[in-house]
C-alpha positions in Angstrom: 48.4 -52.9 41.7 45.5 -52.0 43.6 42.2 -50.0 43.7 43.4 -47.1 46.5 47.1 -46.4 47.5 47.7 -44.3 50.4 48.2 -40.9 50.4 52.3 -39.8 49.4 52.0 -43.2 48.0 54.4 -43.0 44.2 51.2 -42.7 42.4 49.6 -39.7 44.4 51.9 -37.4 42.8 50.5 -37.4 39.5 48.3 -35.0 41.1 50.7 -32.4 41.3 51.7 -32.7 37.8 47.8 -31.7 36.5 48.2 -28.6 36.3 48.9 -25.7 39.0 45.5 -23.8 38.0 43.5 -28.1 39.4 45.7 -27.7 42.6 44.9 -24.2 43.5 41.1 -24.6 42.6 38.6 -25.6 45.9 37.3 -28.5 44.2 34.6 -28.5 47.2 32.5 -31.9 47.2 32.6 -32.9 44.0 36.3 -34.2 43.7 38.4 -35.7 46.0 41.6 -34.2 46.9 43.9 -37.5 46.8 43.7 -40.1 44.3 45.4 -43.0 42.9 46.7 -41.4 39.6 45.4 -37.8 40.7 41.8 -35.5 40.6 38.8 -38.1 40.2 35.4 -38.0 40.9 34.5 -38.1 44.6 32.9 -41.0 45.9 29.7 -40.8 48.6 27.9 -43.6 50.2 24.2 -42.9 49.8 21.7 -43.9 47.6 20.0 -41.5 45.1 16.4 -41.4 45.6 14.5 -40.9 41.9 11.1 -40.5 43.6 13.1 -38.0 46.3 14.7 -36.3 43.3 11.0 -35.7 41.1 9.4 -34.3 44.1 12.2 -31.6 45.4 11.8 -30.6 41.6 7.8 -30.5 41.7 8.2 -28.6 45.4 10.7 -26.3 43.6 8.1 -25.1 40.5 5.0 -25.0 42.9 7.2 -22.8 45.5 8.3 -20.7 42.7 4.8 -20.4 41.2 3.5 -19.3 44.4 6.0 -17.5 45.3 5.7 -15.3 41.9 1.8 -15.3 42.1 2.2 -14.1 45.6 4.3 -11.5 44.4 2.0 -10.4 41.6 -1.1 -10.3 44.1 0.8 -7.9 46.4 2.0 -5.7 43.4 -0.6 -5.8 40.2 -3.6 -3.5 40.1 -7.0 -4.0 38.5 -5.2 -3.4 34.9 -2.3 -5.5 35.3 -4.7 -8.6 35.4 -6.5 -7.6 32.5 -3.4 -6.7 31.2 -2.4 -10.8 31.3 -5.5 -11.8 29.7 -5.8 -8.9 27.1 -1.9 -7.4 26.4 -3.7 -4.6 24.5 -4.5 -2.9 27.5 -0.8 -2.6 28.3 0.3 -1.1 25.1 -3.0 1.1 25.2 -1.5 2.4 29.1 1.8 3.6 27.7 0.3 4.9 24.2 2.5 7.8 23.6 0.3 9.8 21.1 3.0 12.1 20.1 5.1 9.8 19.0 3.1 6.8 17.7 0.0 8.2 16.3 0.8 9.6 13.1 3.2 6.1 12.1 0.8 3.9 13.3 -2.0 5.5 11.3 0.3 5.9 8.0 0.9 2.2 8.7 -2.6 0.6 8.9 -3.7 2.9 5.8 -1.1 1.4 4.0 -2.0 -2.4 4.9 -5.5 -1.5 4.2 -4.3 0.0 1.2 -2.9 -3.4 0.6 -5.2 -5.8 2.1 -8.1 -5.1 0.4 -7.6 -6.4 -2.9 -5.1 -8.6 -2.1 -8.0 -10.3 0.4 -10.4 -10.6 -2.1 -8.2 -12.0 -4.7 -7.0 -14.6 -2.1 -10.7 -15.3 -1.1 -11.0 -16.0 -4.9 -7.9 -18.6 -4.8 -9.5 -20.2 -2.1 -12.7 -20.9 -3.8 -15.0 -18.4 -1.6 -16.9 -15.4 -2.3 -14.7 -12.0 -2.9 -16.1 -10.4 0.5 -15.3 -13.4 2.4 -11.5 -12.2 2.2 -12.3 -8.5 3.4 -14.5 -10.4 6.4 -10.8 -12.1 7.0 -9.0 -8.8 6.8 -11.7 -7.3 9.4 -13.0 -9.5 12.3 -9.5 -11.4 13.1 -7.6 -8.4 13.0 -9.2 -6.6 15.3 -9.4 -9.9 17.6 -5.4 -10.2 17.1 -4.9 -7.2 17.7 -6.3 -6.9 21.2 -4.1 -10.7 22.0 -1.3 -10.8 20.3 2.0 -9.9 21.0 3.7 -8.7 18.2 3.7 -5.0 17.0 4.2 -5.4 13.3 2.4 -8.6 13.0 -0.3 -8.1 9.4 -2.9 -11.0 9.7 -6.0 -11.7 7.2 -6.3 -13.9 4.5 -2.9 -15.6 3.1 -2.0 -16.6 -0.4 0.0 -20.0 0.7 -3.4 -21.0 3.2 -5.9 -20.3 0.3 -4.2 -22.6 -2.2 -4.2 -25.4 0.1 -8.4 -25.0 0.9 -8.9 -24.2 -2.9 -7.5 -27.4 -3.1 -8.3 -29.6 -0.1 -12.0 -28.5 0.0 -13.1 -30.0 -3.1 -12.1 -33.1 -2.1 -14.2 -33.1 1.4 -17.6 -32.1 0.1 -19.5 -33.7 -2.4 -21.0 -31.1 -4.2 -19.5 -29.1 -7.8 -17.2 -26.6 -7.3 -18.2 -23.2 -9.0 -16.7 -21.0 -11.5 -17.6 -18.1 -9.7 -18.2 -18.2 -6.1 -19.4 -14.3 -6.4 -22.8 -15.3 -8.3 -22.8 -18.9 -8.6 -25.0 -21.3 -10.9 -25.5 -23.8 -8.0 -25.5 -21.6 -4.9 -26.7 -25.0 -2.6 -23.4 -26.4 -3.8 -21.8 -22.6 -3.0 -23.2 -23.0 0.6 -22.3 -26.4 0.9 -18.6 -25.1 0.3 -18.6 -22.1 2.3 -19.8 -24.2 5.5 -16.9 -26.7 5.1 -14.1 -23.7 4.9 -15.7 -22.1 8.0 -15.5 -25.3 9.6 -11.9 -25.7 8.7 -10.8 -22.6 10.2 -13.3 -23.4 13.5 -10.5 -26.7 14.0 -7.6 -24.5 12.8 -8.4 -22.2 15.7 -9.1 -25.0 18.2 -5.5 -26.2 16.9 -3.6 -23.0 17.1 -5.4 -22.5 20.8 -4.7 -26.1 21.7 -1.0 -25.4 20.7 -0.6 -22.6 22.3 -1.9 -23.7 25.7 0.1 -26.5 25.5 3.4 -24.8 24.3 3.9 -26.9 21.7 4.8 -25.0 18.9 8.4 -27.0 19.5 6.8 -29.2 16.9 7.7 -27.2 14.4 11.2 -27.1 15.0 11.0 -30.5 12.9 10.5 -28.5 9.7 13.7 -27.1 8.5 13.9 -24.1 6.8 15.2 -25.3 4.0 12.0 -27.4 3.6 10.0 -24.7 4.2 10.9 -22.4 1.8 11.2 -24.9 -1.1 7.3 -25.7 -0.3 6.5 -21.8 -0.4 8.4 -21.5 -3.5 6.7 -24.6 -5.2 3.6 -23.0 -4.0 4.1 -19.9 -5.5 4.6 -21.2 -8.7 1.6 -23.3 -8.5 -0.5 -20.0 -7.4 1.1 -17.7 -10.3 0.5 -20.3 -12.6 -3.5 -21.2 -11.4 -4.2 -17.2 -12.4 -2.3 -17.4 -15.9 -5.9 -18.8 -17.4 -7.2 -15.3 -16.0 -5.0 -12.9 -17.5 -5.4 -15.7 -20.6 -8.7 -14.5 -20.8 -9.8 -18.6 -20.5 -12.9 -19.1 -18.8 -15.3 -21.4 -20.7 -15.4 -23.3 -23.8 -18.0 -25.3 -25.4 -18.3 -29.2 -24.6 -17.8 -31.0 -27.9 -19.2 -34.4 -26.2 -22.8 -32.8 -25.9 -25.4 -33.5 -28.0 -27.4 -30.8 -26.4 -27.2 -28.0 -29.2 -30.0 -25.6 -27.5 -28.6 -24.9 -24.5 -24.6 -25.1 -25.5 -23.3 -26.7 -22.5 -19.9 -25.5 -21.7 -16.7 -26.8 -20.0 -14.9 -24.7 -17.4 -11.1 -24.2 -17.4 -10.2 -27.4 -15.4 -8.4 -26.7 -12.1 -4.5 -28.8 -11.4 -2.0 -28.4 -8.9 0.7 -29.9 -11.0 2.5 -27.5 -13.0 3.2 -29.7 -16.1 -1.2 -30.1 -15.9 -1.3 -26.5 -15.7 0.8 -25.8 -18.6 -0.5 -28.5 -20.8 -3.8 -26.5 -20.1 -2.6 -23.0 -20.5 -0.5 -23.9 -23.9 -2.1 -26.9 -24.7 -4.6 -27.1 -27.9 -7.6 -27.6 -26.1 -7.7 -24.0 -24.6 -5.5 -21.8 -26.7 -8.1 -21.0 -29.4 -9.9 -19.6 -26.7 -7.1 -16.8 -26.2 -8.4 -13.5 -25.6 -6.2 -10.6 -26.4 -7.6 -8.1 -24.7 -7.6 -9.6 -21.5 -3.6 -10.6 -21.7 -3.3 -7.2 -23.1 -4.9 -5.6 -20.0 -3.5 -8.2 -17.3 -0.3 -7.9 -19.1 -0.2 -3.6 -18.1 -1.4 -4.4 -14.9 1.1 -6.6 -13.8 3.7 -4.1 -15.4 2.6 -1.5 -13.3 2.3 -3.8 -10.5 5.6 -5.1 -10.4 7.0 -1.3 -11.2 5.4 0.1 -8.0 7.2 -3.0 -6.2 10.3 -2.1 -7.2 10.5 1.5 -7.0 9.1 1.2 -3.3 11.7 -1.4 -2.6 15.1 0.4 -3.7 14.1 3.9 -2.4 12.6 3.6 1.5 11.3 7.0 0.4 8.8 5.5 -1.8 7.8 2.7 0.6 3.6 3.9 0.1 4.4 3.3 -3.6 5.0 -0.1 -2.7 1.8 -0.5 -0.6 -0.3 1.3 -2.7 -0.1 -1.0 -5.9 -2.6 -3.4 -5.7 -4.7 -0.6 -4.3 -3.5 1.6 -7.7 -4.5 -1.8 -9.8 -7.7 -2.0 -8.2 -9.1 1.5 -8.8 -7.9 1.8 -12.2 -9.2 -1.5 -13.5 -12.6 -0.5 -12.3 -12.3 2.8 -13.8 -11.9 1.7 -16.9 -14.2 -1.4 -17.0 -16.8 1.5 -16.1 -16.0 3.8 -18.7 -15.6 2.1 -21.3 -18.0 -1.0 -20.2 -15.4 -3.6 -21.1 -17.7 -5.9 -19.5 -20.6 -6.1 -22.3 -20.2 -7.2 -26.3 -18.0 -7.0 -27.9 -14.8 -6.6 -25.5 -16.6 -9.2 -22.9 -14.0 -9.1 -20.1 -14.6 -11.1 -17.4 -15.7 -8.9 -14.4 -15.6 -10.3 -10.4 -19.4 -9.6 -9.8 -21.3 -9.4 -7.0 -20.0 -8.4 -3.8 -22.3 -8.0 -0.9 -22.6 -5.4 1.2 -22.7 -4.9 5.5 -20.9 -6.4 8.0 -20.5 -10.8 8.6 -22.8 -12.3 10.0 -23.1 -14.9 12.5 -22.4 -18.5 11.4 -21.2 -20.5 15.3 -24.6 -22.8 13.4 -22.0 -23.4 10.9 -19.8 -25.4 12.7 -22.0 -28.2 14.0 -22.8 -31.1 12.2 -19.5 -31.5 10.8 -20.0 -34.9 8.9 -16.5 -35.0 7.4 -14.6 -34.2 10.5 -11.6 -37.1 9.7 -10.7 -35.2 6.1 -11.3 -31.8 7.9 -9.3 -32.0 10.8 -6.6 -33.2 8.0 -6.8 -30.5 6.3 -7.2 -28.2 9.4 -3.8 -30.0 10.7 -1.8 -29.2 7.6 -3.0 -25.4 7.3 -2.7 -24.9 11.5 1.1 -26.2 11.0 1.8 -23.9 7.7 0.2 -21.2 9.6 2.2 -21.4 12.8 5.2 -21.4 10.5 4.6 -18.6 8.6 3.2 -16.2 11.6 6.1 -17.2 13.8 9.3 -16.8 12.0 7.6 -13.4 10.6 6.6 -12.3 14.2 10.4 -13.1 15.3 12.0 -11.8 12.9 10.4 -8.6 13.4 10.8 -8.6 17.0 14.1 -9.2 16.5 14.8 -6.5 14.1 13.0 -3.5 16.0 14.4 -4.7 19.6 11.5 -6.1 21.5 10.5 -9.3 23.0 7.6 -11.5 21.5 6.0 -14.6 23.9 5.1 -16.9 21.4 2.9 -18.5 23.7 0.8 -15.6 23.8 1.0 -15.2 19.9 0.1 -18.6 18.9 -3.2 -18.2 21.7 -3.9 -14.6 20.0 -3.7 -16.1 16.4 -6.2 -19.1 17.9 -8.4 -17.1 19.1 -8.3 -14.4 16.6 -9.5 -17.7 13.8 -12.1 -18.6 16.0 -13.5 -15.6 16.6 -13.1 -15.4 12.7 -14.8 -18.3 12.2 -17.5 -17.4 13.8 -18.0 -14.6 11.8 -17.8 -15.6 8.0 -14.1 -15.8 8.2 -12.0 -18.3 6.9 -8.3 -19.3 8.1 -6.1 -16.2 8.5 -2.7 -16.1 9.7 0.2 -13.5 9.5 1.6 -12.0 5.7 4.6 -11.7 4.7 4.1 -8.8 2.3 1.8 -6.8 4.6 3.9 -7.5 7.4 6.7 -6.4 5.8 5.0 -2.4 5.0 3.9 -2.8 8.5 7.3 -2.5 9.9 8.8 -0.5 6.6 6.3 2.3 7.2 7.0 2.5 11.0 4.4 0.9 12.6 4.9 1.5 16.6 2.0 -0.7 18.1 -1.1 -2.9 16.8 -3.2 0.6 17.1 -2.0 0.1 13.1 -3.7 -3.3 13.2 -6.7 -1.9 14.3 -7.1 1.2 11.4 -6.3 -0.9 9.1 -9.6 -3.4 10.5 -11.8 -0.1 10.8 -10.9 1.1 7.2 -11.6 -2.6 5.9 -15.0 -2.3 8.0 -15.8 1.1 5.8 -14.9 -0.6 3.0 -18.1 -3.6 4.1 -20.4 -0.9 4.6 -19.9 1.5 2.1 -17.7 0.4 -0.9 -18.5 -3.4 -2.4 -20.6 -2.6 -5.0 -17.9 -0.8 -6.6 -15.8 -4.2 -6.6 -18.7 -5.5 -9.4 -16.9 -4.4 -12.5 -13.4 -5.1 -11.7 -11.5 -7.4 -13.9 -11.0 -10.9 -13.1 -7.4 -10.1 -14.7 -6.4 -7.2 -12.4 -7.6 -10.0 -9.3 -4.9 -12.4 -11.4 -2.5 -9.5 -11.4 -2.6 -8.8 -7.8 -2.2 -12.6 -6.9 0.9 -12.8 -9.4 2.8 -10.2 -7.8 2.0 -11.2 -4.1 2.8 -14.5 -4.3 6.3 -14.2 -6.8 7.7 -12.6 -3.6 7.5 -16.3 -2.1 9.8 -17.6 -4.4 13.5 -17.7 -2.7 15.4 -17.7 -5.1 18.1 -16.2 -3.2 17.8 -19.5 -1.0 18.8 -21.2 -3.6 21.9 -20.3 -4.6 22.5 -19.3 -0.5 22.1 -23.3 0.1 24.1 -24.5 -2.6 27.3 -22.5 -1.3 26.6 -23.1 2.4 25.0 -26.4 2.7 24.9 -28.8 -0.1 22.3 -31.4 1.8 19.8 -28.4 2.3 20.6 -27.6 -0.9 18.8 -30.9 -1.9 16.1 -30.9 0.5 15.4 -27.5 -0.5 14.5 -28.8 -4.3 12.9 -32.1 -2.6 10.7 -29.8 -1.1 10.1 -27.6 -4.4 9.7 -29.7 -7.5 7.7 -32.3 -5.7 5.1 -29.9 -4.5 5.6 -28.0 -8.6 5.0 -32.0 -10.1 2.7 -33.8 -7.7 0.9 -31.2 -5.6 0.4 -29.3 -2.9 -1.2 -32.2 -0.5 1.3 -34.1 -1.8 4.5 -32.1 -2.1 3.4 -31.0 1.4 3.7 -34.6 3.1 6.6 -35.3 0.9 8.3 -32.1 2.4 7.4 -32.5 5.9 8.2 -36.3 5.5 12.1 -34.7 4.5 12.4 -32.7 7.0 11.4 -35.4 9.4 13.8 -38.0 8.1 17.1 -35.5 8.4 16.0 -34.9 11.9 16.2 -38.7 12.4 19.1 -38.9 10.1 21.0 -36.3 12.0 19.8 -37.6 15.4 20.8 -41.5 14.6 23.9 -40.7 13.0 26.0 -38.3 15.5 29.3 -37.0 14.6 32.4 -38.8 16.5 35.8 -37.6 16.5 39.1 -38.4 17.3 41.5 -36.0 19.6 44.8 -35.1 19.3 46.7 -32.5 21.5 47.5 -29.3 20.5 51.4 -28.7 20.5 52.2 -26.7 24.0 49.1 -27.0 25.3 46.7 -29.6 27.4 43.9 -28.8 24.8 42.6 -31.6 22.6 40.9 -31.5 19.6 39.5 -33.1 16.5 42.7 -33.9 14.4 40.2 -33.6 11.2 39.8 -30.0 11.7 43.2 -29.7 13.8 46.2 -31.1 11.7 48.7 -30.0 13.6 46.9 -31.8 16.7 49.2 -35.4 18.1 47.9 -38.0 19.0 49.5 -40.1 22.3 51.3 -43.6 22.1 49.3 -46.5 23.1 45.8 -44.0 23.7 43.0 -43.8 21.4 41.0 -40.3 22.6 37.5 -40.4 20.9 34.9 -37.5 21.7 30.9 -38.4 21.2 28.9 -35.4 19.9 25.5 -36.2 21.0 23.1 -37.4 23.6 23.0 -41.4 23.4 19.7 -43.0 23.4 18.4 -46.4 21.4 18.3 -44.6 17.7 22.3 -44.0 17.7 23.6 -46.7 19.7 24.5 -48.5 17.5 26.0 -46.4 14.9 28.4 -44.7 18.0 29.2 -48.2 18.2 29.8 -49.0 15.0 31.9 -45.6 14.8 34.1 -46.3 17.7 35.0 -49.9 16.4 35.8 -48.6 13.2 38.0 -45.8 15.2 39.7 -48.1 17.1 40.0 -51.3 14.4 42.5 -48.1 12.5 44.4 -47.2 15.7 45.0 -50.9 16.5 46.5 -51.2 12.6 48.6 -48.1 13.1 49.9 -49.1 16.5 50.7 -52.6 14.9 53.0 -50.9 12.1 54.9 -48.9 14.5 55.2 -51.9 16.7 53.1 -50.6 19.6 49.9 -51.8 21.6 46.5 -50.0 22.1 46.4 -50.1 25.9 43.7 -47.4 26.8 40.8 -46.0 25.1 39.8 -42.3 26.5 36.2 -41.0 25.9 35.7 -37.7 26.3 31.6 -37.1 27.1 31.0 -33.6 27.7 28.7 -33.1 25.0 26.9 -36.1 26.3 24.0 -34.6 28.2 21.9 -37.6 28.4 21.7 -41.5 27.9 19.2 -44.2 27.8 18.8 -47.8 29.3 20.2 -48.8 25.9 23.3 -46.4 25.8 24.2 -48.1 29.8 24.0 -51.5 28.0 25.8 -50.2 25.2 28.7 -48.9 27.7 28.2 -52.3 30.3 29.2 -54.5 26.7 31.6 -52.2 25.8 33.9 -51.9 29.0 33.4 -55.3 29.7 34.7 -56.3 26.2 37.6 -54.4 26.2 38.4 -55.0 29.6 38.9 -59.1 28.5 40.9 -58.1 25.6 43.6 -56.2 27.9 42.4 -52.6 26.8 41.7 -50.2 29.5 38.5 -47.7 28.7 38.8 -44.3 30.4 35.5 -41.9 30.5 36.3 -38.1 30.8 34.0 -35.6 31.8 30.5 -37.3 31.7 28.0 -34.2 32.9 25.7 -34.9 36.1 23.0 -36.8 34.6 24.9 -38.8 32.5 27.4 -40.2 35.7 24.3 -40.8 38.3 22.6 -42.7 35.4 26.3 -44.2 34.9 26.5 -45.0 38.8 22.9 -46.7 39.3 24.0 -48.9 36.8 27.4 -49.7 39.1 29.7 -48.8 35.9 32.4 -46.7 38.3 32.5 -50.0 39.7 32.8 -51.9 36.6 35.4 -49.5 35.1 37.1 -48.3 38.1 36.4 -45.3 40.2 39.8 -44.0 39.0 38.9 -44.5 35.1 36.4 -41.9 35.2 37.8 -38.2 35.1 36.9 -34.6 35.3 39.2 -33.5 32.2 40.6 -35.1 29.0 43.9 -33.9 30.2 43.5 -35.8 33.6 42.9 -39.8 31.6 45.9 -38.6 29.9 48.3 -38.2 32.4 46.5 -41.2 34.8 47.3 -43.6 31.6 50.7 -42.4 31.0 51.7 -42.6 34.8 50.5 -46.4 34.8 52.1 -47.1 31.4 55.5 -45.9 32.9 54.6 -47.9 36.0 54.6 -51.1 33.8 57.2 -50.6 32.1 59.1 -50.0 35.5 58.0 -53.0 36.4 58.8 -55.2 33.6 54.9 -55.9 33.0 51.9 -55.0 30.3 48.9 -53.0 30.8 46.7 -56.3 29.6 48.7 -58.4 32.8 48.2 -55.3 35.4 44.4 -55.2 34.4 43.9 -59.3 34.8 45.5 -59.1 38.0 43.0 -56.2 39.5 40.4 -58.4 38.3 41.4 -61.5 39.6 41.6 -59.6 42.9 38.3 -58.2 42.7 36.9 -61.4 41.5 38.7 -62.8 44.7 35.9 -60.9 47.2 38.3 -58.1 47.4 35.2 -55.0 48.4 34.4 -53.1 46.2 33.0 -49.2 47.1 29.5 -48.3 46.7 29.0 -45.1 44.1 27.0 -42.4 44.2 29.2 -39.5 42.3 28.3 -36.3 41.6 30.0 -34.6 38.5 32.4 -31.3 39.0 30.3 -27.8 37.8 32.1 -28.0 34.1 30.1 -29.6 31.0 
């Protein structure tokens, strides 16, 4: 039986039973009109060149680039290249006053409406100064505003980014942290801290930058979303919880270890990520004789109201302002009241915010240089940059998506970069995109960032003119505001939408949530991110293999898992492999296969048959490593010794030149390797009839072709390319 029969030769018409829509086709180059059991891949006799192949690709992209850069000289104006650098200038172009000015101003009221208590509670979280948040909610807006991409996009400060410096800056500097950053005991120790978050959001912006210039916001893609919302969730508890001493009305107590009578020194409410710290603390003995009333009383109303205005401007689009204007509503009212009644002095003593300074940031670029801690900072600055990308992205999609425009990430993760370094150079710390303002953004109508920018200007008033006011509001309002921002994060929803759709992101999801609730949000964090990683891997290492059957009355095959009615073929085992080979999943698409065909061999045995062929169908092989050639060299050459013909079916382009510089057409067969499943089908039934005609086994047939070749019989050179389908 050998390697090529002649054309009209018994075995040549197999061709003509593969299927009328094959014969009528103009296969072109890539298949060869005759072969011995029908269609195969067509064989030339030249060498591919790797070297040859790398540099037509690099002449390709630099002819292209030229070619469009050419193109854009001919065509763009003085504007259009600005336009590339600074993308507000194209939005500014086609403003359509009319139609955009009136939403876009409603819009940045609204998030200014929003922004400014919400950015001065957040500033609070974080350990900073009150004003520090409306410097957040002011420089980098305006900055993003003039690079970024995205129309709806609301950056300043973030709940989820001020938890993790309120708690990842204590543990860089070594100084006490203070009770209230707004007028300090130990303002050198104030300073001390305010240096190291500027610094921190100086390396988050050279990050974001970096990433962006690079394109490699891909890395993200590693954290599922699963993971991701079980850490907000966690998060959020820990954040509600962290302002429950507030509304509480906990804020000092005396320290019963002192021997100091005169000057009473007092102990702090202590400050723990870990919610079973937070509530022994909150509910514990220690602290609960220190219960005010008043101040749960009041916080208690505000978060009422709060949480009323949420709702109302949720179920009724109508009422959307409502919504926005809460906090704001909080804010004024709190400090109304502190002020008329002067709840702040004896004998109501309600803890007020204090000073907030007046005027615009200044500069602090001296900030940033010495940075004496720069391993634990850039740590910290890692972990923020990545929960920052996160969070602006899939908001900045998502809105894009929903109001029908395109977003170039690329350009949002520079904007976002340079927006935080601009920031940083101005009092900021790190700011990224919210969901909550986002969210009125786009439900009042926003059209462009002109709503970005009113909403910068009005926070700008707000510097000049308006701080002092902020003295005398209560520290429980701030809690309130915090409270109802952050319960948003809590996806609950997720929960219950995991456990019916995917029960293993079901379990990351509470991975992810109760270890950042019970260890931490440094820890819960690397825990979380270490999860995500591991399914990757898991997923990647462990790829799904199947075996196919043929669908009655057709020449489809299938999984016979999710295909009953799908038959399988005497004396062929068809297996399909679901992923791209490589050294990770060898291995277990090894162990997979053997375990495949150890079954088939017991099944032919009880029906008194033989396993003669094993097809593998690899179209959704796109790629293979040096191991996965090894992997297939072993494997064909062990099966070919134990009398069992393998078959490979459909292997894309990359896969078959990797497959031919390797010489495994020659090892298999040139006519073992086919464009359809179909096609090995027919080819093994034709030479199992052929056998049988002749008296003979498959096993016998294959010995003899090696003996042959083994006998200096030539043997063709390969160079195949693969037919257009995948």
């Amino acid at each position: 039986m050998g390697l090529h029969d002649p054309p009209g030769s018994p075995r040549s018409t197999t061709q003509k039973r593969l299927g009328a829509n094959l014969d009528e086709a103009d296969d072109g180059p890539l298949i060869d009109k005759e072969g011995k059991y029908g269609k195969r891949y067509k064989v030339q006799r030249h060498d591919i060149n790797d070297f040859q192949e790398l540099r037509d690709s690099a002449g390709f992209f630099w002819e292209s680039s030229r070619n469009k850069f050419a193109h854009a000289r001919k065509t763009y104006d003085v504007l259009d290249w600005a336009t590339v650098f600074l993308p507000f200038i194209g939005w500014l172009r086609r403003y359509n006053v009319k139609q955009n000015l009136v939403a876009d101003l409603l819009a940045g009221t609204s998030v200014a409406a929003l922004v400014v208590p919400q950015g001065m509670s957040y500033a609070a979280l974080a350990g900073l100064p009150s004003v520090y948040g409306l410097y957040g909610a002011f420089v980098p807006v305006l900055c993003y505003a003039a690079l970024g991409s995205s129309r709806h996009l609301a950056v300043g400060p973030v709940a989820v980014t001020s938890l993790l410096l309120g708690s990842g800056i204590p543990g860089i500097i070594d100084a006490p942290v203070q009770d209230n950053p707004n007028d300090p005991k130990n303002q050198h120790a104030q300073d001390v801290y305010n240096h190291a978050a500027i610094q921190v959001a100086f390396l988050a912006g050279c990050l974001y930058t970096i990433v962006g210039i690079l394109k490699l916001g891909w890395l993200t893609n590693f954290l599922s979303h699963s993971v991701i919302s079980g850490f907000m969730s966690g998060a959020s508890v820990i954040i509600a919880l962290s302002q429950v001493k507030s509304i509480f009305g906990y804020g000092k107590r005396p320290n019963p270890a002192s021997t100091d009578i005169l000057k009473l020194p007092q102990i702090s409410f202590p400050r723990h990520d870990p919610v079973h710290e937070q509530l022994k603390d909150l509910l514990g003995p220690t602290w609960t004789p220190y219960f005010q009333w008043r101040e749960f009383v009041m916080g208690l109303a505000w978060l009422i109201l709060l949480f009323t205005m949420k709702e109302l401007g949720k179920r009724n689009k109508k009422l959307v302002y409502i919504r926005a204007a809460g906090p704001l509503t909080v804010t004024i009212l709190s400090i109304a009241i502190c002020n008329i009644f002067h709840l702040n002095r004896a004998p109501y003593n309600i803890r007020v915010v204090g000073t907030v300074p007046a005027g615009l940031p200044k500069e602090t670029l001296s900030w940033w240089f010495p940075m004496p801690e720069f391993g634990r900072q850039i740590g910290l600055a890692i972990i923020v940059c990545m929960i920052d990308v996160l969070e602006s992205i899939s908001i900045a999609k998502a809105l894009a998506y929903r109001n029908g425009y395109d977003l170039n990430a690329t350009q949002e993760l520079r904007g976002l970069g340079l927006a935080n370094l601009v920031g940083a150079a101005f009092n900021c710390y790190t700011t990224t995109g919210s969901f909550s303002r986002s969210a009125i953004m786009n439900d009042v109508g926003a059209k462009t960032q002109l709503a970005g920018i009113i909403s910068g200007i009005l926070v700008m008033i707000v510097l000049l003119c308006l701080t002092p006011v902020f003295r005398n509001m209560p520290q429980n309002a701030q809690a309130a505001v915090i409270i109802a921002a952050v319960i948003g994060l809590f996806r609950y929803d997720e929960w219950f939408f995991l456990w019916k759709v995917n029960k293993l992101d079901w379990i990351v999801f509470n991975v992810a949530l109760f270890c950042t609730m019970f260890a931490g949000v440094d820890i819960g964090l690397g825990i979380s991110i270490g999860t995500s990683v591991v399914l990757a891997l898991y997923k990647s290492a462990f790829p799904k293999t199947s075996m196919l059957g043929r669908l009655p009355d057709t020449t489809v095959y299938r999984n016979v898992k999710q295909y009953p009615e799908a038959r399988q073929v005497d004396g062929l085992l068809l297996l399909r492999i679901d992923a791209p080979l490589y050294f990770a999943n060898v291995n277990p698409v090894k162990d997979a296969l053997a375990k495949y065909e150890r079954r088939a061999q017991e099944t032919a045995a009880k029906q008194g048959q033989t396993l003669h062929f094993i097809i593998i169908d690899l179209s959704p092989v796109y790629d293979v490593d040096a191991s996965a050639i090894h992997f297939f060299k072993d494997w064909i050459k062990q099966h070919k010794d134990k009398g069992v013909q393998p078959v490979l079916s459909n292997p894309s382009r990359q896969v078959m030149r990797l497959l031919e510089k390797a010489h495994i057409p020659q090892l298999i067969g040139e006519e073992y390797i086919t464009v359809r499943v179909n096609d090995a089908v027919l080819l093994c039934k034709e030479i199992l009839a052929e056998c049988g005609s002749q008296h003979t086994t498959v096993a016998e047939t294959l010995r003899a072709e090696q003996a042959r070749a083994q006998a200096g019989r030539p043997q063709p050179s390969f160079s195949v390319e693969q037919k257009g389908i995948a």
